[in-house]
C-alpha positions in Angstrom: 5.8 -9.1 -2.2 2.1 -9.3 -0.9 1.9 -5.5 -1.1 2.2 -5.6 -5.5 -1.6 -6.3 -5.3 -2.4 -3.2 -3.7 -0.2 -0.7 -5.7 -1.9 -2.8 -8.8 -5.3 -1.5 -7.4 -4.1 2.1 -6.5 -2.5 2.4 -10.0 -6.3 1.1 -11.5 -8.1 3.4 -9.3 -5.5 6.3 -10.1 -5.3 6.2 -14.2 -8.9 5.3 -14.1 -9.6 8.7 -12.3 -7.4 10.2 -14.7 -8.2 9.3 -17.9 -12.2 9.9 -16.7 -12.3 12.7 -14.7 -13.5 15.5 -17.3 -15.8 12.4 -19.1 -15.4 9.3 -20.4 -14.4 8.5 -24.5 -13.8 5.6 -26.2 -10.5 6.5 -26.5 -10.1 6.7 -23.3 -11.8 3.5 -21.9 -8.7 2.0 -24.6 -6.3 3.4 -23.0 -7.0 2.6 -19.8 -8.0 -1.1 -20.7 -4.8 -1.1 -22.3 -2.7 0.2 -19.8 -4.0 -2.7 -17.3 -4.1 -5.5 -19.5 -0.3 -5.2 -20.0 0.0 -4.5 -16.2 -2.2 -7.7 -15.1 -0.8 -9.8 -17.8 2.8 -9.4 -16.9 2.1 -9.7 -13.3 0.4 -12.9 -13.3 3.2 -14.4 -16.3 6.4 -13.5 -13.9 4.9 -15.3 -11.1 6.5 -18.7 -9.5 5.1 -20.5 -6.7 1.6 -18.4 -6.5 -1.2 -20.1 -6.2 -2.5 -23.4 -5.1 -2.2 -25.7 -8.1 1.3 -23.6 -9.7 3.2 -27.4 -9.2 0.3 -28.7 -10.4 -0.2 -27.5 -14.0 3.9 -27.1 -14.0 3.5 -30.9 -14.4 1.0 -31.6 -15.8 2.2 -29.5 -18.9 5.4 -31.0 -18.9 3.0 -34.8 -19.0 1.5 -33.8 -21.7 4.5 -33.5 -24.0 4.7 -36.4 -24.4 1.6 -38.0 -25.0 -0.4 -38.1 -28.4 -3.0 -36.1 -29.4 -5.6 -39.1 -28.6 -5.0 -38.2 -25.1 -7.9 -35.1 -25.4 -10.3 -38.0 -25.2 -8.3 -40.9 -23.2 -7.2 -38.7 -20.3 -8.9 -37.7 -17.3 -9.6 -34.2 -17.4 -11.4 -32.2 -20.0 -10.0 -32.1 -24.0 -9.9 -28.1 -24.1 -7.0 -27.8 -21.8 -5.5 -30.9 -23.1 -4.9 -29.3 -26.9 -4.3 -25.6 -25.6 -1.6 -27.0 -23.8 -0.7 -29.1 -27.1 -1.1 -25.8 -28.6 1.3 -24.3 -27.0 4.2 -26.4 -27.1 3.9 -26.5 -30.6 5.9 -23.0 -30.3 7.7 -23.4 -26.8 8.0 -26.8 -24.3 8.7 -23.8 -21.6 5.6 -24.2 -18.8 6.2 -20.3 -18.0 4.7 -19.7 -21.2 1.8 -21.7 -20.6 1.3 -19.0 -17.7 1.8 -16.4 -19.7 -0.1 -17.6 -22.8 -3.3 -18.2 -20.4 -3.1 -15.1 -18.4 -3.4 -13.2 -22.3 -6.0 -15.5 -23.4 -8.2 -14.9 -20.0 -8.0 -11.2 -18.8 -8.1 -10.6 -22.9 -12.0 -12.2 -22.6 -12.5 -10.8 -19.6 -11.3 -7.0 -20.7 -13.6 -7.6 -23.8 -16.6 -8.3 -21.6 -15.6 -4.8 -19.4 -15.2 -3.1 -22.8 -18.5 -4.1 -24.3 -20.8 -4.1 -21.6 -19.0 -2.2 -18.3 -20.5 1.7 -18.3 -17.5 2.4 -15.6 -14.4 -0.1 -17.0 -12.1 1.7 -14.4 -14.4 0.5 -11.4 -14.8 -3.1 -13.3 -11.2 -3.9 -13.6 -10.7 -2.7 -9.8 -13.5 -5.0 -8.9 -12.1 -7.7 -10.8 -8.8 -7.4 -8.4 -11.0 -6.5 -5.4 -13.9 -9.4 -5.2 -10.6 -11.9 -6.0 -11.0 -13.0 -9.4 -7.7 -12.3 -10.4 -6.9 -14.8 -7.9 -9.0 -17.0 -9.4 -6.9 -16.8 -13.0 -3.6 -17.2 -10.8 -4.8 -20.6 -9.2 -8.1 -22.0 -10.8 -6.9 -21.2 -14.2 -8.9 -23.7 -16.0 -12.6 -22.8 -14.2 -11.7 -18.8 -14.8 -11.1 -19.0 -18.5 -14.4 -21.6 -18.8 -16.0 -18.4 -17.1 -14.0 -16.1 -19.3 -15.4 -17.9 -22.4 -19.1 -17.8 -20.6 -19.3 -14.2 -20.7 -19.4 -14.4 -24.4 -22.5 -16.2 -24.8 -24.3 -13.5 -22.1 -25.0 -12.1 -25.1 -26.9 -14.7 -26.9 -28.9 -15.3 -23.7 -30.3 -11.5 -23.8 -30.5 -11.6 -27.9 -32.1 -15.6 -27.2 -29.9 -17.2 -29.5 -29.3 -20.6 -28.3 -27.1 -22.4 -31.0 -24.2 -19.7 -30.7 -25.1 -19.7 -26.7 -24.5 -23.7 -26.5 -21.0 -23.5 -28.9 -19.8 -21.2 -26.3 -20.9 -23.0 -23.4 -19.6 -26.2 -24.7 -16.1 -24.7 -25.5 -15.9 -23.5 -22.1 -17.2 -26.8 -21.0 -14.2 -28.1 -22.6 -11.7 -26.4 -20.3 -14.1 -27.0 -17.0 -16.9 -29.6 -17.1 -18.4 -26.8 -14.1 -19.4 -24.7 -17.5 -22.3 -26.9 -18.2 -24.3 -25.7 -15.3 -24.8 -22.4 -17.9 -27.2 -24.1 -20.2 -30.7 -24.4 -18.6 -29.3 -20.6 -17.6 -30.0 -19.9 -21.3 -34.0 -20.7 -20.6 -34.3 -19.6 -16.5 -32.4 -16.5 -17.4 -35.3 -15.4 -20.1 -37.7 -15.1 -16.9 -38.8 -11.6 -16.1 -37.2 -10.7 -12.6 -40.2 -9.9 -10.0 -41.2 -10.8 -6.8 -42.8 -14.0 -8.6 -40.1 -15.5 -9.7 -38.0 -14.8 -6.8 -40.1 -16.7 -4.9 -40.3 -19.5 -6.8 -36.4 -20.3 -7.6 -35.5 -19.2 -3.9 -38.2 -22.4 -2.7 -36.5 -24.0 -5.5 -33.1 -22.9 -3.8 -34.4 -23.8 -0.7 -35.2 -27.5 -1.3 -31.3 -27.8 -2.8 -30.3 -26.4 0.5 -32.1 -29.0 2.3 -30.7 -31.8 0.1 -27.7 -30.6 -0.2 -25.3 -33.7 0.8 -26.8 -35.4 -2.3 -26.1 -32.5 -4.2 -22.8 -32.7 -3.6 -22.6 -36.0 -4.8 -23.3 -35.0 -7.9 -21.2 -32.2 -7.9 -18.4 -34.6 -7.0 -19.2 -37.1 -9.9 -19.6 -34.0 -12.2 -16.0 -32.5 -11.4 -14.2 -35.7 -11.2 -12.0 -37.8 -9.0 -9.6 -35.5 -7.8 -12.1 -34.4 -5.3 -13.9 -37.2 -4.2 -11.7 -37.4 -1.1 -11.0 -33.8 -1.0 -12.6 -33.0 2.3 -12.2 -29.3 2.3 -15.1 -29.6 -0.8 -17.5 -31.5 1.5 -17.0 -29.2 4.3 -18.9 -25.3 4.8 -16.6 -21.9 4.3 -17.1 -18.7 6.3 -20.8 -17.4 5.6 -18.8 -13.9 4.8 -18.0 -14.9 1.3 -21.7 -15.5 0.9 -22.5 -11.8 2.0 -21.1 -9.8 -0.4 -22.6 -11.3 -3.5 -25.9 -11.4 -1.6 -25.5 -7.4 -0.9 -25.1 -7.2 -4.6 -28.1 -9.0 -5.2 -30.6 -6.7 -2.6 -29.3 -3.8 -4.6 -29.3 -4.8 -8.2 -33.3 -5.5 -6.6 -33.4 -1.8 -5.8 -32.1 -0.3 -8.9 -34.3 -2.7 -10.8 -36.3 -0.3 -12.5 -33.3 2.0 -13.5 -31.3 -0.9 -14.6 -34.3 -2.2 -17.1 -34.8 1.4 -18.3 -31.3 1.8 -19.7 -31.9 -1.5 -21.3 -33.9 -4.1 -21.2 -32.1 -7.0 -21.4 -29.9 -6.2 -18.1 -32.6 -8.6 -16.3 -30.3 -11.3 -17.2 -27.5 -10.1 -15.3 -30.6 -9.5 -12.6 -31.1 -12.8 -12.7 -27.5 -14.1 -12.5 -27.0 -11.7 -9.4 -29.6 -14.0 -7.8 -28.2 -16.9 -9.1 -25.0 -16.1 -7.6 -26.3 -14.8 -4.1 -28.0 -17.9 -3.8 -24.9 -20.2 -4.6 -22.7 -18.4 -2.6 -24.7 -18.9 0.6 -24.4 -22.5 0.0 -21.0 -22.2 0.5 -21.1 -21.9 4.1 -22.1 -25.8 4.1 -20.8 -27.5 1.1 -17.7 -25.3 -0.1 -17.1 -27.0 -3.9 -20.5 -25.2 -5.0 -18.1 -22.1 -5.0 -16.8 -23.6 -8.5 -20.2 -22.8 -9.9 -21.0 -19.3 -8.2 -18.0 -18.2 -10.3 -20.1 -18.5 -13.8 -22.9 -15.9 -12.4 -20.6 -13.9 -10.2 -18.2 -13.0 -12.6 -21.0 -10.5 -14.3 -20.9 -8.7 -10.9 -17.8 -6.5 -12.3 -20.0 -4.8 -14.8 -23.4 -5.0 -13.1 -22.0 -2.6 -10.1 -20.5 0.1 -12.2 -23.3 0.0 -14.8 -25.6 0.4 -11.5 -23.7 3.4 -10.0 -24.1 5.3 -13.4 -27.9 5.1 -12.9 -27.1 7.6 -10.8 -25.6 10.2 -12.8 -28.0 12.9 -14.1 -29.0 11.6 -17.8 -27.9 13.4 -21.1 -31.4 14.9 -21.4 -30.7 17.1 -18.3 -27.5 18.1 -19.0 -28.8 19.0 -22.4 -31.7 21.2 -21.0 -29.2 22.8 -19.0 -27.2 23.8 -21.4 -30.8 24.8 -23.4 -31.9 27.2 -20.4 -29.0 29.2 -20.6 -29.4 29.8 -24.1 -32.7 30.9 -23.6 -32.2 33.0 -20.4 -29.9 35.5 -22.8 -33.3 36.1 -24.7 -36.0 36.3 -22.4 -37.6 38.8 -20.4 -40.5 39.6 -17.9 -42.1 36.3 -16.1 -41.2 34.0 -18.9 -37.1 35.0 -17.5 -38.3 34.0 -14.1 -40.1 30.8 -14.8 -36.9 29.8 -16.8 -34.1 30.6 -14.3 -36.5 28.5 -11.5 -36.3 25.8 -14.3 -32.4 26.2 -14.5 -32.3 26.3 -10.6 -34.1 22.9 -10.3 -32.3 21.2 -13.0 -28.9 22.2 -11.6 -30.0 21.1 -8.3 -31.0 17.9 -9.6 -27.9 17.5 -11.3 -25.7 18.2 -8.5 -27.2 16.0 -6.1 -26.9 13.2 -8.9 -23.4 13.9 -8.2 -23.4 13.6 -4.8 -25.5 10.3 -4.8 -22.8 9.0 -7.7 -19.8 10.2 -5.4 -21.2 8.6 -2.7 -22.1 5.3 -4.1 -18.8 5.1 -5.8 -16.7 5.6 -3.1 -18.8 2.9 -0.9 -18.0 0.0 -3.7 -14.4 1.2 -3.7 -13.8 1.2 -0.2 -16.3 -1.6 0.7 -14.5 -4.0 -2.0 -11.2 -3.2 -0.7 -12.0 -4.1 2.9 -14.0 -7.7 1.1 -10.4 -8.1 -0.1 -8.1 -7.7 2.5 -10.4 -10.1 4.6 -9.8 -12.6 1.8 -6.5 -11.6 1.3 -5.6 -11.9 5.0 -6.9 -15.6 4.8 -4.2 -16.0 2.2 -7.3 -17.0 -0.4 -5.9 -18.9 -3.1 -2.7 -19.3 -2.1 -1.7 -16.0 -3.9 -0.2 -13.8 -1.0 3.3 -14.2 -0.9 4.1 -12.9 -4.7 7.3 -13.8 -6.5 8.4 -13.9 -9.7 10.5 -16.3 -12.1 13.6 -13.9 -10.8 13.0 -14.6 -7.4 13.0 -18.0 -7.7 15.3 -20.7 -5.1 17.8 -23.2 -6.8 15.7 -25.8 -8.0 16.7 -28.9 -5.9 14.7 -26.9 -3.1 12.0 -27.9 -4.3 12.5 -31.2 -5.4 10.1 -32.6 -2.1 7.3 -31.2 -3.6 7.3 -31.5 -6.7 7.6 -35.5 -6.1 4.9 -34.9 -3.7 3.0 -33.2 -6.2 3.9 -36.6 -8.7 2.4 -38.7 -6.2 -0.9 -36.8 -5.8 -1.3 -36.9 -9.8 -0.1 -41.1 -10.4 -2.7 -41.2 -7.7 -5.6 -39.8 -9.1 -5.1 -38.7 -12.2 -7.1 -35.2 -12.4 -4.7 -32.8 -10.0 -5.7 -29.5 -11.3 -8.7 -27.1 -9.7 
């Protein structure tokens, strides 16, 4: 059922018109977030056989059962996943809860993030399908809940509060050892965005690029064995994946200014848009540097909409408006005619905000859509042929690969993302 995707997004797009059309609310934004929570949750907790590591985890929770809790620190993948899966078998030894169970626990951190920071959430849950990182929490389910937890501490790094900033960091860490790349982000990311400093981190970026086999070296080493002789890591992806963030990057630089007047602080999220374009061109020669674009990317979903609403005509204007007419009623003479040219220009103003915020928010809508059927064509993730739990064949079908599977993990004994 490839096509559930896609009547997931037109459903997002069409409540989120809805529920926004005559303004947005608090109320409403609840709703909404509500509405698609359920409808993402249950989606991604029916599925069987979707994604590249489903065997994987299926067996690796079922491992874990039966070994002791000294396992967090003996085994060979990080201690957070270890007791979360401990955690949940203390209630169920069913694996298609631990689907379940993590699907709540990441689109919850992820919807929180949307609902605290996203100016647009319709347009950042949709971009959340569209730019694939729903995918992400259907395959790589341990690296998108480390970036799940990351988006908590993106506010420490704008109110510079390290010590909460490295406890969330280091729980996320715990899921992913990929997380720890966030904390020298916590210091780079307090540095004003200019030309300057652009300069100097993309000659910084630059020099990675050149040694970038020993680069991935340590990448290797930091992630662990199981992809040491992974050769699809070591090898480049298709430089499209690197355009997109990188488009996102050139125009978080034009709305700059507008972005830093409706706050201040958003020149961290400037900064991770940089971050991100520049990891994500790496991709096209060393692939595994994907697993850290993620962290930076991520922030993309609220970012875009935040930018498009630069373009709306501010309160203020709306307010004068409303103002003008008032005083139209009791004017007269040349003061009437210097206040309906005021009115004219105002409501000119306003209506081509309109225009320009119709415009740009139809782009990123259709634009994200076609960014996902190209990776959706590629079957990215191994996520494209969607069944669920009802659908599944007799068992013994599958008994091949699931002793394939065995194999892989006695062999190296760190089998997931």
């Amino acid at each position: 059922m490839w096509y559930i995707y896609y009547i997931m997004m037109a459903i997002i797009l069409g409540l989120g018109f809805l529920l926004s059309y005559r303004g947005q609310s608090k109320q409403k934004n609840l709703i909404f977030l509500g509405i698609s929570f359920v409808m993402l949750v249950v989606i991604a907790s029916l599925r069987y056989e979707v994604g590249d590591d489903y065997y994987n985890y299926m067996m690796v929770f079922n491992s874990i059962k039966n070994t002791p809790l000294t396992g967090a620190i003996t085994y060979n993948y990080e201690p957070g996943f270890f007791l979360w899966c401990k955690l949940i078998q203390l209630f169920t030894p069913h694996f298609q809860w631990f689907y379940a169970l993590s699907a709540i626990a990441t689109t919850a951190l992820v919807f929180w993030f949307i609902y605290k920071e996203s100016k647009l959430p319709f347009l950042s849950v949709y971009l959340y399908m569209t730019l694939m990182f729903y995918y992400w929490s259907l395959s790589l389910m341990r690296q998108i809940f480390a970036a799940a937890i990351c988006t908590l501490s993106i506010k420490f790094i704008r109110e510079k509060k390290f010590i909460p900033f490295l406890l969330i960091v280091l729980a996320a860490a715990s899921f992913h050892k990929s997380a720890l790349i966030m904390l020298p982000i916590f210091f780079i990311a307090q540095i004003k965005f200019n030309w300057k400093s652009v300069s100097i981190l993309g000659g910084a970026a630059l020099l990675c690029f050149i040694f970038a086999n020993d680069i991935m070296s340590f990448v290797v080493n930091l992630l662990g064995s199981a992809y040491t002789d992974a050769s699809k890591y070591a090898q480049g992806s298709l430089i499209i994946y690197g355009i997109f963030p990188t488009f996102v990057f050139i125009a978080a630089w034009c709305f700059k200014k507008k972005l830093l007047e409706q706050d201040p602080t958003n020149n961290v999220y400037l900064n991770f848009m940089f971050y991100s374009c520049v990891i994500s061109l790496f991709i096209a020669r060393v692939f595994i540097v994907e697993r850290f674009a993620v962290y930076f990317f991520l922030s993309s979903i609220v970012l875009i909409p935040n930018m498009i609403m630069t373009l709306k005509a501010p309160q203020e204007k709306l307010t004068a408006i409303e103002d003008a007419k008032s005083e139209i009623k009791i004017l007269k003479g040349s003061q009437l005619k210097t206040k309906q040219q005021e009115l004219l220009k105002l409501s000119n103003e306003i209506k081509d905000s309109k225009v320009f915020f119709g415009f740009a928010l139809g782009c990123v809508v259709v634009f994200t859509l076609f960014y996902h059927m190209f990776g959706f064509s590629h079957n990215y993730y191994k996520v494209q042929n969607y069944q669920t739990i009802f659908d599944k064949h007799p068992i013994e079908k599958f008994a091949g690969q699931r002793q394939q599977n065995q194999n892989y993990l006695d062999s190296i004994g760190y089998p997931i993302d």
